[in-house]
N, C-alpha and C positions, 0 to 999 in steps of 0.2 A: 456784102459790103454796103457803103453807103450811096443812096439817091440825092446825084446832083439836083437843087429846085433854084427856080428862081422865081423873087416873089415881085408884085406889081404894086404891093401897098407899101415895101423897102423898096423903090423903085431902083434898077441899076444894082442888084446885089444877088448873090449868090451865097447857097449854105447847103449842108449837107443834113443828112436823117437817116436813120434807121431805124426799123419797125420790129420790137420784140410780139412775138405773137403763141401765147403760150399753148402747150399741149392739151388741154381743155376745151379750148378753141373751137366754136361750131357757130359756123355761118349761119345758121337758122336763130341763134338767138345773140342780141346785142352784148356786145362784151363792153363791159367798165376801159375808161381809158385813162391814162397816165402823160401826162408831156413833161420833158426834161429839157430846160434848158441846159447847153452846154453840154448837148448830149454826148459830146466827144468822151469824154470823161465817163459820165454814168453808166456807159454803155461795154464801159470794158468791165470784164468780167477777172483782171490781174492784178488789178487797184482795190480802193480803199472800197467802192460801195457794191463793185459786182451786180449793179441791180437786174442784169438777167437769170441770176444763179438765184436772188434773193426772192423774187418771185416767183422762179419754178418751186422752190422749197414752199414758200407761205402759198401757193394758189393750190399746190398737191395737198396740204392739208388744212385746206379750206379755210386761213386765216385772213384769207381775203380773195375777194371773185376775181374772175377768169376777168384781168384786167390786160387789155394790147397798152403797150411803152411805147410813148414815140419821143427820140431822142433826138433834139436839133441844134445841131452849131449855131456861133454867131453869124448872125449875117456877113457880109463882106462885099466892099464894092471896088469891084475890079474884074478882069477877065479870069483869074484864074484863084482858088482857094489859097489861102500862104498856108505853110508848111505847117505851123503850129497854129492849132484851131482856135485855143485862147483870144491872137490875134487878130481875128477879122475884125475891121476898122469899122464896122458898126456897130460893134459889140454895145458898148456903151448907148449908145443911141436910144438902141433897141432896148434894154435891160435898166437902165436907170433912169428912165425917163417917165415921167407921170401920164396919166392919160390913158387912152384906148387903142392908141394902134397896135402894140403888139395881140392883144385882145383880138384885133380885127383880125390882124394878119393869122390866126392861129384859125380864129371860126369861120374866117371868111377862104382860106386858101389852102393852111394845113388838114383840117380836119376832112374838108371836101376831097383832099388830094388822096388821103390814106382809106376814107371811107368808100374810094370807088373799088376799094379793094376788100377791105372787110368791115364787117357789119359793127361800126360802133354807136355806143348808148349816146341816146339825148337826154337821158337824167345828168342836169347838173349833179348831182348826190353822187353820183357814179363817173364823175371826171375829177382828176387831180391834177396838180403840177406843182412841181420840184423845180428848184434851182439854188445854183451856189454862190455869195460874194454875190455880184449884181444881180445875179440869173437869182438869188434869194429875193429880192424886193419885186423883180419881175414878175416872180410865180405869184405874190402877193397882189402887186396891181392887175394881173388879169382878171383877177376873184373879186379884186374891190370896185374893180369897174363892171367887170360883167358877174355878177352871183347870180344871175340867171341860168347861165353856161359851165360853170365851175364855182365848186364849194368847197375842195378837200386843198388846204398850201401845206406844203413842206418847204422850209425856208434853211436851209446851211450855210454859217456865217453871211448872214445877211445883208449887204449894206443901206442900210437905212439911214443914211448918211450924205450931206448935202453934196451929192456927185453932181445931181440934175436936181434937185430939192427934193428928195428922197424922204427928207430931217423932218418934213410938215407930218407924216401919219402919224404919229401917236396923238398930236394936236385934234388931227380931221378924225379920226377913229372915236377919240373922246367923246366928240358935238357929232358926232352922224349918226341918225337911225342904227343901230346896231344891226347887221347884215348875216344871211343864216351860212356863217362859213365856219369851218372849223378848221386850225391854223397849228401845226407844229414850227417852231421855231427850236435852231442850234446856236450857242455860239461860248466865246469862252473869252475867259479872263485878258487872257494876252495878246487877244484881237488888236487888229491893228487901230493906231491914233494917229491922223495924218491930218491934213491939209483940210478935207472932208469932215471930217470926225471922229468919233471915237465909238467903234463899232460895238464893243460892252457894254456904254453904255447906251446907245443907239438899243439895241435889240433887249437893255434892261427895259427902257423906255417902253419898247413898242410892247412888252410883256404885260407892264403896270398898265399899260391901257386900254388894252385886249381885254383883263383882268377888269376894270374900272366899269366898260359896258358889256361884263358879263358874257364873251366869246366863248364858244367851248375851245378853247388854246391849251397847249402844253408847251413849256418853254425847259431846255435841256441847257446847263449852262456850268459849264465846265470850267477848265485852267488851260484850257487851248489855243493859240493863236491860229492865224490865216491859213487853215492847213482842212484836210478833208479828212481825220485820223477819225476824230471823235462822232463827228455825222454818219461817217460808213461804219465803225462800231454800232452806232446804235439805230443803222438803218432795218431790221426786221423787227425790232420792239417798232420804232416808230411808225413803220409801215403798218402792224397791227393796229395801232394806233389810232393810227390815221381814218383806217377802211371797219372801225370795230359797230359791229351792229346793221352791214349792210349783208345784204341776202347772198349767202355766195353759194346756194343753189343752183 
């Protein structure tokens, strides 16, 4: 089941996690690691992306290394989790917001918290993160702020859209040093148009600009709306993808 934590840099919140740690697994040598936001979701194995089935498949035949998952809810502030993990009332905070504390909170709290358990890799090359709808621009700003620490995003249905000003990166990606990250992006035609923007073309955007300063990026772009059908279809292509050319010796 999952470890209640509470973190000191989301001051006053609580969220939960669980740690995939595949059969492969040996503590004498550093394992690749993975973080999910929204890990509520990614972590079941009866939905759309299964990522602990898809893993044990892709790490048994060596299409990608002996990578640990760690899966983490939204934050929430209050005494006890709500019911439906979507909800934690700092979700948003957390995931759409520009900047480095989620970064922090992940190098500075999570990663210490799971590494006194088992041995994970300090190669940025060899860390990734995944997120969906907010949890998508989130996985992107930890990479953009720290590519020291993480260089592999996976981004499904992303919103890159003026939630918290989300809508600036294709602008800042344009004029920034181009950074050594290599970037999948999902999303699809009938993404949602609200208030914020228009997620199609939002994630056309961030594609043509990724594209412009020459990222190594793949962009998947369907007839899909705000739904997770098409990202967990084509999560073991993209996970190859993702991890193609690292040592999975």
């Amino acid at each position: 089941g999952p470890i209640l934590f509470r973190s000191q840099i989301f001051t006053n919140t609580l969220r939960e996690y669980w740690v995939y740690v595949p059969a492969q697994y040996s503590a004498e040598k550093p394992a690749c690691v993975m973080v999910f936001m929204d890990g509520h979701k990614y972590v079941k194995t009866n939905e759309e992306y299964r990522v602990p089935v898809v893993f044990d498949n892709l790490i048994a035949r060596k299409e990608m290394p002996v990578t640990i998952a760690i899966f983490i809810t939204p934050g929430h502030r209050g005494e006890e989790m709500p019911a439906d993990r979507w909800k934690g009332n700092n979700r948003s905070v957390e995931y759409d917001s520009l900047g480095d504390a989620y970064a922090r909170f992940l190098l500075d709290e999570m990663l210490p918290e799971v590494g006194k358990k088992y041995n994970l890799t300090k190669d940025p090359g060899g860390r990734a993160i995944c997120g969906v709808s907010s949890g998508g621009i989130c996985a992107f700003t930890v990479a953009w702020e720290r590519p020291d620490q993480f260089r592999k995003v996976m981004s499904h249905i992303g919103s890159f859209t003026n939630i918290r000003g989300g809508h600036a990166y294709p602008a800042l990606i344009r004029k920034a040093q181009p950074k050594p990250l290599r970037i999948f992006l999902q999303d699809g035609s009938n993404d949602l148009d609200n208030a914020h923007g228009n997620w199609p073309l939002s994630n056309q955007q961030m594609a043509a600009a990724l594209k412009f300063a020459k990222y190594d990026y793949r962009f998947e772009f369907g007839d899909g709306g705000h739904t997770h059908k098409h990202g967990g279809a084509l999560l073991p292509d993209s996970l190859r993808w993702l991890w193609r050319g690292y040592q999975t010796e």
